[in-house]
C-alpha positions as CSV (number, residue, x, y, z in Angstrom):
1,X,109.3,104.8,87.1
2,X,107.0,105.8,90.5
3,X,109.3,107.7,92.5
4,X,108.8,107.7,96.4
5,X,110.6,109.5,99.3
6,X,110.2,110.0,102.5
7,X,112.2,110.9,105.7
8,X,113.4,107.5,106.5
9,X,112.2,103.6,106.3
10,X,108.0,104.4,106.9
11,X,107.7,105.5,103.4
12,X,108.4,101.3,102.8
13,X,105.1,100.4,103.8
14,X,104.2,102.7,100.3
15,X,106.3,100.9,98.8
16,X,104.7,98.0,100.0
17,X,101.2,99.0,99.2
18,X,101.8,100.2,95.4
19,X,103.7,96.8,94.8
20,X,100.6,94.6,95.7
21,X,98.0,97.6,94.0
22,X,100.7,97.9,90.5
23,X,102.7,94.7,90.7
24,X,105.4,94.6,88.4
25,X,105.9,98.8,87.9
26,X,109.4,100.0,88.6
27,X,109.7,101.6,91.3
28,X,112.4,104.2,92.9
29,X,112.5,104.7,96.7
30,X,114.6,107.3,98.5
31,X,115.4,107.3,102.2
32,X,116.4,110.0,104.2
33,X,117.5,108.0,106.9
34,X,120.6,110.4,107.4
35,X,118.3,113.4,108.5
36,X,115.2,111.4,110.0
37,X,112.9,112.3,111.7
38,X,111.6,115.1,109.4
39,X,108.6,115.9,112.1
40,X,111.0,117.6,114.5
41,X,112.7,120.5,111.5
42,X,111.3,123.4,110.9
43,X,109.2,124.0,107.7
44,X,111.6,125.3,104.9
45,X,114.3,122.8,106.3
46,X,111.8,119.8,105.4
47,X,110.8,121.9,102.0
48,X,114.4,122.3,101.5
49,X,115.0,118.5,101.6
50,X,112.2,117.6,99.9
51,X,113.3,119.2,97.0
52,X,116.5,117.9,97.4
53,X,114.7,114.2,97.3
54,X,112.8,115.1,94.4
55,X,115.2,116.2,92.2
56,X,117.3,113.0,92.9
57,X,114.5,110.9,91.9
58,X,113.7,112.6,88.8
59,X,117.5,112.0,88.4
60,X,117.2,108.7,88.5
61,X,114.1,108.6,86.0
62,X,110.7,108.8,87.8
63,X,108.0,110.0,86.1
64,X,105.7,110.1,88.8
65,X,106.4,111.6,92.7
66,X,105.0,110.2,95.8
67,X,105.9,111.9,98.9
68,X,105.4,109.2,101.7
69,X,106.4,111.2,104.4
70,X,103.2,112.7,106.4
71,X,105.8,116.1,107.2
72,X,106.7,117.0,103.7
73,X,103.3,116.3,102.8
74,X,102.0,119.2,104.8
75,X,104.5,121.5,104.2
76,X,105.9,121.2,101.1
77,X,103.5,119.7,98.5
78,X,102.3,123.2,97.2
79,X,105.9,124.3,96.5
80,X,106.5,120.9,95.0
81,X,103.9,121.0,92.7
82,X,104.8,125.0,91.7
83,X,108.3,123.6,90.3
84,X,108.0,120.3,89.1
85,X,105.6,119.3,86.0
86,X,105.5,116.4,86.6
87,X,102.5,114.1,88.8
88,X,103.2,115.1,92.6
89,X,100.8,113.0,95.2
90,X,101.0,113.3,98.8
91,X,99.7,110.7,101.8
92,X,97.1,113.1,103.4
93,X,94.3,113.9,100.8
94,X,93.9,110.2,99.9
95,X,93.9,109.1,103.7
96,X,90.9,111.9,104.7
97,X,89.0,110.7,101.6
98,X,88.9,107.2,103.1
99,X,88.1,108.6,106.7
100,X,85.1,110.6,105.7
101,X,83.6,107.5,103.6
102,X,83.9,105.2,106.8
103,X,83.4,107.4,109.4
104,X,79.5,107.2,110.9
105,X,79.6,109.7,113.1
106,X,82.0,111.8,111.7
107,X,84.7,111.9,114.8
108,X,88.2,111.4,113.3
109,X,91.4,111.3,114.6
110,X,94.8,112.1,113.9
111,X,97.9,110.7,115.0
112,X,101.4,112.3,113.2
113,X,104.3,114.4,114.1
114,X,104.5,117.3,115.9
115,X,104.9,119.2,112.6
116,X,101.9,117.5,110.9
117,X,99.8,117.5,113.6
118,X,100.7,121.9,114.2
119,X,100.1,122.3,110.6
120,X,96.2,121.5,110.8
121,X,96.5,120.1,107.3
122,X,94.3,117.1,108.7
123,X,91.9,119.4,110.2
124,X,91.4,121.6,107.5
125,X,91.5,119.1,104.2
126,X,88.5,117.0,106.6
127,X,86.5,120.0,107.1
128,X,86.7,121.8,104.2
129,X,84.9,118.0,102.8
130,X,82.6,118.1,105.7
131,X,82.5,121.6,107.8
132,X,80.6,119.2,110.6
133,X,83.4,117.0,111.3
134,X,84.8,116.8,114.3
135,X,88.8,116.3,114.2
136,X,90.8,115.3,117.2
137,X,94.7,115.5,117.1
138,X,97.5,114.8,118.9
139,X,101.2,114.9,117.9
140,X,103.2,111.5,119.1
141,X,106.6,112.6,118.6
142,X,108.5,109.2,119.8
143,X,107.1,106.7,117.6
144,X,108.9,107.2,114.4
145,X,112.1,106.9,116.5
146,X,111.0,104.1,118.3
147,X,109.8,102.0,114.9
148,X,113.1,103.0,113.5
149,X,114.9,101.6,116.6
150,X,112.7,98.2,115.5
151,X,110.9,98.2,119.0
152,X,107.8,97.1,117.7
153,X,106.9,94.7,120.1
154,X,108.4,96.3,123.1
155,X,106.1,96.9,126.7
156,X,107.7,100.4,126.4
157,X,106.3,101.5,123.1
158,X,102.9,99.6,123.9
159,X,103.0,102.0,126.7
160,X,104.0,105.0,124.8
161,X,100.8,104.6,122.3
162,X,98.3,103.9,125.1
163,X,99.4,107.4,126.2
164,X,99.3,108.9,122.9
165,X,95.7,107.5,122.3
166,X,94.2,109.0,125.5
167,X,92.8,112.1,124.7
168,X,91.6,110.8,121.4
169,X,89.4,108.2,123.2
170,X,88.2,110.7,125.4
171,X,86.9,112.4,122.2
172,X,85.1,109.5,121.3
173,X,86.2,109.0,117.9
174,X,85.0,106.1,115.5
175,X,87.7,106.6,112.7
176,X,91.3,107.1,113.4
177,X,94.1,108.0,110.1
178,X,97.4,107.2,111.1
179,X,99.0,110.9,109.7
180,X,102.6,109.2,109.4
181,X,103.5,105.9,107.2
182,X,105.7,104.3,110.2
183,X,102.5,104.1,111.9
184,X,101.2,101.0,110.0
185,X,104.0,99.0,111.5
186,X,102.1,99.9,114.8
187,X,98.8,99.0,113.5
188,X,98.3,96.4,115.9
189,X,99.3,98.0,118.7
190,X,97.4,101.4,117.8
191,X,93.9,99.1,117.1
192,X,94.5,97.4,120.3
193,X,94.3,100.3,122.3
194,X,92.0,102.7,120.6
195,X,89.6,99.7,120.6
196,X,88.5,97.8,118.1
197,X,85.0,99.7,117.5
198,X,87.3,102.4,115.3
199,X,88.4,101.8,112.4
200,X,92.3,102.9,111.4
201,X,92.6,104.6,108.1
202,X,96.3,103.5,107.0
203,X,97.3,106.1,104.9
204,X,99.7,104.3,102.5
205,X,97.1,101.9,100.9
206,X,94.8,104.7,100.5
207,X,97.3,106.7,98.3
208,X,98.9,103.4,96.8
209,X,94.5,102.7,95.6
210,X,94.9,106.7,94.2
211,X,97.8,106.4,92.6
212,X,96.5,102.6,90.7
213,X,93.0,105.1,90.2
214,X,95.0,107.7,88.4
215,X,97.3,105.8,86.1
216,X,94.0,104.1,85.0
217,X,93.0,107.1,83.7
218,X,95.5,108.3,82.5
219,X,97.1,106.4,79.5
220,X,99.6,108.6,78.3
221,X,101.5,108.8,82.0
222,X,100.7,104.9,82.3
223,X,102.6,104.8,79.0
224,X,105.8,106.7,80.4
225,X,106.2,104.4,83.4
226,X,108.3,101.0,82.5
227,X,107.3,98.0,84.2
228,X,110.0,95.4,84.4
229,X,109.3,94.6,88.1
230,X,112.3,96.5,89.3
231,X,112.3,98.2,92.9
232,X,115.8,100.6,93.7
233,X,116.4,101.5,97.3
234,X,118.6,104.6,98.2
235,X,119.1,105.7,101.5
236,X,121.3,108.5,102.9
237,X,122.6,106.6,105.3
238,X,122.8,102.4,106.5
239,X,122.3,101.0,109.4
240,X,121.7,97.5,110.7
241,X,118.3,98.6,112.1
242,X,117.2,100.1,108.8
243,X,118.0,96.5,106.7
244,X,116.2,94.6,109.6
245,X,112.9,96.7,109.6
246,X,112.9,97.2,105.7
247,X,113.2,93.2,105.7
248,X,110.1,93.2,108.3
249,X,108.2,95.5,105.9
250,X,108.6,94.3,102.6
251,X,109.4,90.6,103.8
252,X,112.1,89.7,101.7
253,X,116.0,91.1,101.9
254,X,116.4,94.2,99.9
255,X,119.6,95.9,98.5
256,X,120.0,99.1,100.1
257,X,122.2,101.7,97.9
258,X,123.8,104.7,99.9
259,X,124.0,108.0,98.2
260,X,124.8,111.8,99.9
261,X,122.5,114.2,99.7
């Protein structure tokens, strides 16, 4: 099975995107939902639950490891990778690959947490590719709670992005990655008022095409993966908002299991 985790519901639109790239793979998804938002802990906290994550998935019988959360991504990949031996992919590298092939005048910018956008990760992975990038960033720290909330259509969080998006404009960019997967429910919103000239690089279709890229080469790990058209959703902890957004996501009512981490 494709395991995927991620700090609470945003990791869904991976979900979303590997079930229309590998329809009828099985597929494990973990929610944090008890200790969202990841972006505001410190760094070995957010290593310290990813491991946590991991090792519940590979529990449960994934063979592969997605982490779908922008935050763990950038801090806690590297450590992943050093105890697990098994596939580990992460949203960032995938989403600067696609921003580099689409970007003309090589002006990107990042939107994430405040821990992804500190970490540089962005910054770095972009211009180690292309030293003569130019990478503008800025941390938007409310809307992962405010997606989570479900205000998605709210004057207040159109409000909140036009802020957000400010300095980025004033950098002139022509390419923007949205460095955290609750951002794609935004998407409108974001491309509304960056402008319609940039184009928005949504990281969890760009790691849901690597992930279809690298079981096609790779036989013998396609071979491990069962494909009975099975998704299981845990969550470490339920809500009404959580069932109402993961319905918005994936557009159909899904059975949401809770387990303590």
């Amino acid at each position: 099975m494709i395991g995927i985790f991620d700090s609470g519901l945003g990791g869904l639109t991976v979900v979303n995107a590997i079930m229309k790239q590998l329809p009828g793979y099985d597929l494990l998804y973990f929610g944090d939902t008890a200790r969202t938002p990841y972006g505001t802990k410190s760094k070995e906290t957010v290593i310290g639950y990813s491991f946590e994550n991991t090792d519940f998935l590979i529990k449960k019988g994934a063979e592969i490891i997605i982490i779908a959360c922008n935050t763990a991504s950038s801090v806690a990949t590297r450590r992943l990778t050093e105890k697990y031996d098994i596939p580990i992919f992460e949203v960032i590298t995938p989403a600067v690959e696609d921003a580099l092939t689409v970007s003309g005048k090589r002006r990107i910018g990042i939107i994430g947490t405040r821990a992804t956008v500190n970490s540089n990760i962005y910054k770095k992975k972009i211009q180690a590719k292309d030293p003569d990038a130019r990478v503008y960033s800025n941390a938007c720290p409310l809307l992962v709670s405010l997606v989570e909330e479900g205000w998605l259509k709210k004057p207040e969080t159109r409000m909140i992005v036009k802020k957000y998006l400010h300095p980025l404009k004033g950098g002139q960019i022509d390419t923007l990655i949205l460095g955290c997967t609750h951002y794609p429910l935004l998407k409108d919103i974001i491309q509304q008022k960056i402008g319609k000239r940039v184009k928005i690089i949504d990281s969890s279709l760009s790691v849901a095409a690597q992930i279809k890229e690298f079981i096609k080469k790779n036989p013998e790990i396609d071979g491990l993966l069962s494909k009975g058209g099975k998704a299981s959703f845990f969550v470490s902890d339920i809500t009404d908002q959580f069932t109402k957004t993961a319905k918005k996501i994936l557009k159909k009512d899904i059975h949401l299991e809770h387990v303590v981490q």
